[in-house]
C-alpha positions in Angstrom: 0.0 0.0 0.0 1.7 3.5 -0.7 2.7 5.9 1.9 -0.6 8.1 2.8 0.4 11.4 2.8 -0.8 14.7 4.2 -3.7 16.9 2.5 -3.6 20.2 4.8 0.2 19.7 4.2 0.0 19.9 0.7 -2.7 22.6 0.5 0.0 24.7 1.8 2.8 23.8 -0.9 0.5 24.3 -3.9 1.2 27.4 -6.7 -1.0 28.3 -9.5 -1.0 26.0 -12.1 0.6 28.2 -14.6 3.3 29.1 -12.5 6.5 27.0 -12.8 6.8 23.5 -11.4 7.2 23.1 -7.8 7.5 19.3 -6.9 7.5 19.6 -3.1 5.1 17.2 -1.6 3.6 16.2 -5.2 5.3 13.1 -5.3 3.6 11.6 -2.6 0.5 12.2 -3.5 0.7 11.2 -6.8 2.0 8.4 -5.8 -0.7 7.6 -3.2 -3.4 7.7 -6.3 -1.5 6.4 -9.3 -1.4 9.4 -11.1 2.9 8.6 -11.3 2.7 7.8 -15.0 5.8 9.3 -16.1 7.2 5.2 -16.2 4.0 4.1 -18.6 4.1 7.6 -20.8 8.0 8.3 -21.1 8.7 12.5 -21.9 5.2 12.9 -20.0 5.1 16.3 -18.3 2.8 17.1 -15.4 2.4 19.9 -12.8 -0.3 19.6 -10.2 -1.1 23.6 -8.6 -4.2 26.3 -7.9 -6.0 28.6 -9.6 -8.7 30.8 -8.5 -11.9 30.8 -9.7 -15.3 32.2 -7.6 -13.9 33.0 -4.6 -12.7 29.0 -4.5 -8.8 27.7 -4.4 -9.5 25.6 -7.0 -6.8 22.3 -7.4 -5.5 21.5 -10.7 -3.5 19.4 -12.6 -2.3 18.3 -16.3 -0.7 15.8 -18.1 0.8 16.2 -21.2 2.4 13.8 -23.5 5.2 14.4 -26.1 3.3 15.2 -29.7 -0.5 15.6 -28.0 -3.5 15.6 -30.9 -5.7 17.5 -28.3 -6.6 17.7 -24.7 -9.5 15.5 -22.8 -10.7 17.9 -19.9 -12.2 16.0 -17.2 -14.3 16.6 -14.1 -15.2 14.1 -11.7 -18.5 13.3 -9.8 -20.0 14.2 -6.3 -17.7 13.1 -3.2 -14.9 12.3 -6.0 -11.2 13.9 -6.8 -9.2 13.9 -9.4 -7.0 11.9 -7.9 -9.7 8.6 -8.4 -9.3 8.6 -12.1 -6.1 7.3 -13.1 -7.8 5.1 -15.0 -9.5 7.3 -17.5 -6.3 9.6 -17.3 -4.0 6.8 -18.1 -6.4 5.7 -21.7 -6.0 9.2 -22.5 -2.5 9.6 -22.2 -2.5 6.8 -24.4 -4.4 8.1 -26.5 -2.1 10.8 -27.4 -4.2 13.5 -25.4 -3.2 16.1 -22.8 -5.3 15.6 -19.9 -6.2 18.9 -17.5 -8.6 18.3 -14.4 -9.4 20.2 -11.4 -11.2 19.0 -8.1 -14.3 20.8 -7.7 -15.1 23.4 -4.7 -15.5 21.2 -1.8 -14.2 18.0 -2.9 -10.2 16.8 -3.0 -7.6 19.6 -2.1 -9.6 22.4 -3.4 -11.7 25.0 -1.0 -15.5 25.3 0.1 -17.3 23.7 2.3 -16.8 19.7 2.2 -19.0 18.2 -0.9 -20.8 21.4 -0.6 -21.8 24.4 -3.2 -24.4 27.1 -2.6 -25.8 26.9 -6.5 -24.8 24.8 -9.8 -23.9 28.1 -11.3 -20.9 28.1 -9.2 -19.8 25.0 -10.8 -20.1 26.8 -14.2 -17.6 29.5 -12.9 -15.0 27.0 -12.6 -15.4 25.1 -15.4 -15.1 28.1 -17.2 -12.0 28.8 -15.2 -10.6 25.7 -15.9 -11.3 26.1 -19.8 -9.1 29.6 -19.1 -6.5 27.8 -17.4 -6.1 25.3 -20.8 -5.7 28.6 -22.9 -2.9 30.1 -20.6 -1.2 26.7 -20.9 -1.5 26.9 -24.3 -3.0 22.8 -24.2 -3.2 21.5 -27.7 -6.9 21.4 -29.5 -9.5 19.9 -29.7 -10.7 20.1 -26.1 -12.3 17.3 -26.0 -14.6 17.2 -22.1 -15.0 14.7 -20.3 -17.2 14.2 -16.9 -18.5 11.5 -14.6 -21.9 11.8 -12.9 -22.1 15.5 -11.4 -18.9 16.4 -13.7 -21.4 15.3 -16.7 -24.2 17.6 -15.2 -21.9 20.4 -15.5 -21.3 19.6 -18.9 -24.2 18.8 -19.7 -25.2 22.6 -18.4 -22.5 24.2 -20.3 -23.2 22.8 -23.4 -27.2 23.9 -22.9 -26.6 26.9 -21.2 -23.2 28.2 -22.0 -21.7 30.2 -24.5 -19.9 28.0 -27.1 -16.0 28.2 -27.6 -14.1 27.1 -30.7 -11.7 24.9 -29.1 -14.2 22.1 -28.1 -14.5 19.0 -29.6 -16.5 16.0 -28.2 -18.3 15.6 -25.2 -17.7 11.8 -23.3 -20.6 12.0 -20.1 -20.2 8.8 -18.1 -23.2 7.8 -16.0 -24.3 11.3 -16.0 -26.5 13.1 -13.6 -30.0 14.9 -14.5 -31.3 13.7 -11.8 -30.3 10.9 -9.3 -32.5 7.0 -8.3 -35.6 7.7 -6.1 -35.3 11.5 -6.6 -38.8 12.4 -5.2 -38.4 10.4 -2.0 -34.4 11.7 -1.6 -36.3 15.8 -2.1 -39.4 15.1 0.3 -36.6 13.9 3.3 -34.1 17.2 2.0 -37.3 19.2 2.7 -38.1 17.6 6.0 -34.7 17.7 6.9 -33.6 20.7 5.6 -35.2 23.2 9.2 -33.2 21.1 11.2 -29.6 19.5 10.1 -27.0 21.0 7.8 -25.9 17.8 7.0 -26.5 14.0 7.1 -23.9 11.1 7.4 -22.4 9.9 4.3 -23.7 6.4 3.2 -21.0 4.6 1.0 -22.1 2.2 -1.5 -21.7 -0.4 -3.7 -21.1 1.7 -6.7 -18.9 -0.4 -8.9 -17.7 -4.0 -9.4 -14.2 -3.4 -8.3 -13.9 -4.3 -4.6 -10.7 -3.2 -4.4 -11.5 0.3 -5.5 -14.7 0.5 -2.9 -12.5 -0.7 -0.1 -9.8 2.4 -0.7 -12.7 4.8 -0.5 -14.1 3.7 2.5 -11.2 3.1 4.3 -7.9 4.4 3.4 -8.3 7.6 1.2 -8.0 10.6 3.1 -9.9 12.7 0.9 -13.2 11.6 0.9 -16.0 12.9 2.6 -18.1 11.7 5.7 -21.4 13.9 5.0 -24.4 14.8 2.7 -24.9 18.7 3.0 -28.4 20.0 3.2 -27.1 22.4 1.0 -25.7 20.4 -2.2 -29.5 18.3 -1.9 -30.8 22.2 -2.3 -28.3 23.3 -5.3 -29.5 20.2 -6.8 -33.0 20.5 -6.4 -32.8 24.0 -7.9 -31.1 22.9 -10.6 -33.0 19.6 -12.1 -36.2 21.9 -13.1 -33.4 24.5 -15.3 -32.0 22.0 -16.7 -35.0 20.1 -17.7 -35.8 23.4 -19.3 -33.2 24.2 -21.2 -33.1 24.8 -24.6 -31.7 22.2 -27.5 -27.9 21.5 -28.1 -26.3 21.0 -31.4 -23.4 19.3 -30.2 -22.0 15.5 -30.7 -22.4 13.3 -27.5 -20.5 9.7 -26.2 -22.6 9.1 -23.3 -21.6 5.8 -21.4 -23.9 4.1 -18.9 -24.3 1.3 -16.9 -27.8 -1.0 -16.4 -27.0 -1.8 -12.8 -26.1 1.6 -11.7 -28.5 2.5 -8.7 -27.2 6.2 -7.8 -28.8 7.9 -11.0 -32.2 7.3 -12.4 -30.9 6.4 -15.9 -33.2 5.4 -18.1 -34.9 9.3 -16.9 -31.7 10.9 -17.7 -31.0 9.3 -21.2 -34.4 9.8 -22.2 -33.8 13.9 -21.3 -30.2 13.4 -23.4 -32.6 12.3 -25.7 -35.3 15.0 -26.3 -32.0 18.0 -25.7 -29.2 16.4 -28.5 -29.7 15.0 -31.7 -26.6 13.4 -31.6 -25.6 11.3 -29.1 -23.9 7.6 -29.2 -24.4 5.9 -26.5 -23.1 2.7 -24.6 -25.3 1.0 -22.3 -22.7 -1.1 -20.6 -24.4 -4.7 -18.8 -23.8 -5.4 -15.4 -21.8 -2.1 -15.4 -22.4 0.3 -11.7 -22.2 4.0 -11.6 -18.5 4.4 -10.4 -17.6 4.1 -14.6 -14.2 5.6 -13.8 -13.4 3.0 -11.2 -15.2 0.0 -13.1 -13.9 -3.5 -13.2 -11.1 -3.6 -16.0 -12.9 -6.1 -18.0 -16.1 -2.9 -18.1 -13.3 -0.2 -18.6 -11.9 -1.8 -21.3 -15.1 -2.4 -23.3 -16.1 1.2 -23.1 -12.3 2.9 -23.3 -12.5 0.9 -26.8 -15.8 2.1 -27.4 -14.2 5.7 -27.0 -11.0 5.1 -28.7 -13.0 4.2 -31.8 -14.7 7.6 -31.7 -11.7 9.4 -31.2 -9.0 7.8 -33.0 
């Protein structure tokens, strides 16, 4: 098992992104999560840093290969950081893309309140902030996005909601969120909950076939958190009615989803993908949980290949 090492530690030693590279402390992190993949991807560079965006430290980092075609820019899900998805960062990399992330306010070694946001449009700040951040590094196009669950509801915003840039290419939404399993039951208990409690306990579970991976979260990595703020139910709940009002998008979507995931209502959301895009290509992946980035190998693989055709 790697060496653990020390988030508020760390916190401290981090510079903006687009600063020079400052290695101190880095190492053990990256280590800790797998994201060492200078040995796979020889002439890789990487620099993990800040950069501000809404009043948030936001954490950052890229990848970039020797020669990159492009740049996938990913954003993980709810209680997630970047450092989970080595996996996906890894099939880029191989790819031949650049790979930029950030961990969203609240989550990982960013700022905010823990897995907490006062509104969704906060979340649109930083993407856009992030999108800035792949300009000043001068990342190679397309930017091609890429988000899990609540990272693919911010995407899914954006691309509704947001104004259009010419550096974008496709859009990959695994398991994405419009709205999450038993919705009506989870709003009536937010509501009756909501006068009382700021937050709930956090209830881990069984989100993906990997045992392995669901063992790490619940008991060694140091980052995750231990509650449900009222307050991220409430940004949600706000949000589900815009979005399900948004307009049309015109652009191209690889939407990946599992038939066994129980965290999102599914077959709700990809009927709303649906009725908004003409153009979608989806995967409906059998047996397959909601934790796509931290899948069973045998699961990753099928859909990384289903990708890799699309973006070869």
């Amino acid at each position: 098992m790697p060496e653990a090492f020390q988030p508020d530690l760390l916190r401290t030693l981090l510079r903006p992104l687009t600063a020079e590279a400052n290695e101190v402390g880095i190492a053990l992190y990256q280590h800790f999560y797998g994201l060492d993949l200078h040995a796979r991807h020889p002439g890789l560079q990487s620099r993990l840093g800040t950069f501000e965006a809404g009043g948030y430290q936001i954490a950052a980092q890229y990848w970039r290969p020797v020669l990159a075609r492009g740049t996938v820019v990913l954003l993980h899900g709810y209680y997630d950081h970047m450092g989970l998805y080595r996996h996906v960062i890894d099939w880029a990399l191989g790819m031949g893309f650049a790979v930029l992330a950030c961990d969203l306010p609240g989550h990982g070694l960013s700022g905010g309140a823990a897995a907490s946001i006062g509104d969704f449009a906060e979340y649109q700040v930083v993407l856009g902030a992030l999108l800035g951040q792949a300009q000043e590094l001068d990342l190679p196009q397309p930017w091609h996005l890429c988000g899990q669950s609540t990272g693919g509801a911010i995407l899914l915003d954006y691309l509704l909601t947001g104004a259009p840039r010419p550096e974008l290419g496709r859009t990959i939404l695994l398991a994405p969120l419009v709205r999450p399993r038993a919705w009506g039951w989870s709003k009536f208990s937010y509501q009756m909950l909501r006068p009382f409690v700021d937050s709930i306990p956090r209830r881990f579970s069984e989100n993906s076939n990997d045992a392995e991976f669901l063992t790490f979260l619940r008991d060694r990595d140091p980052l995750q958190p231990k509650i449900l703020p009222t307050a991220w139910v409430g940004a949600l709940a706000r949000w589900i009615p815009r979005i399900e009002a948004a307009g049309h998008g015109a652009q191209s979507l690889l939407v990946v989803q599992g038939d066994a995931d129980e965290t999102v209502d599914w077959r709700y959301n990809l009927k709303v993908l649906e009725d908004k895009f003409e153009k979608i290509e989806c995967l409906l992946l059998t047996g397959a949980r909601h934790h796509l980035a931290n899948e069973s190998e045998t699961l990753r693989r099928r859909y990384f290949d289903f990708l890799s055709e699309r973006l070869a």
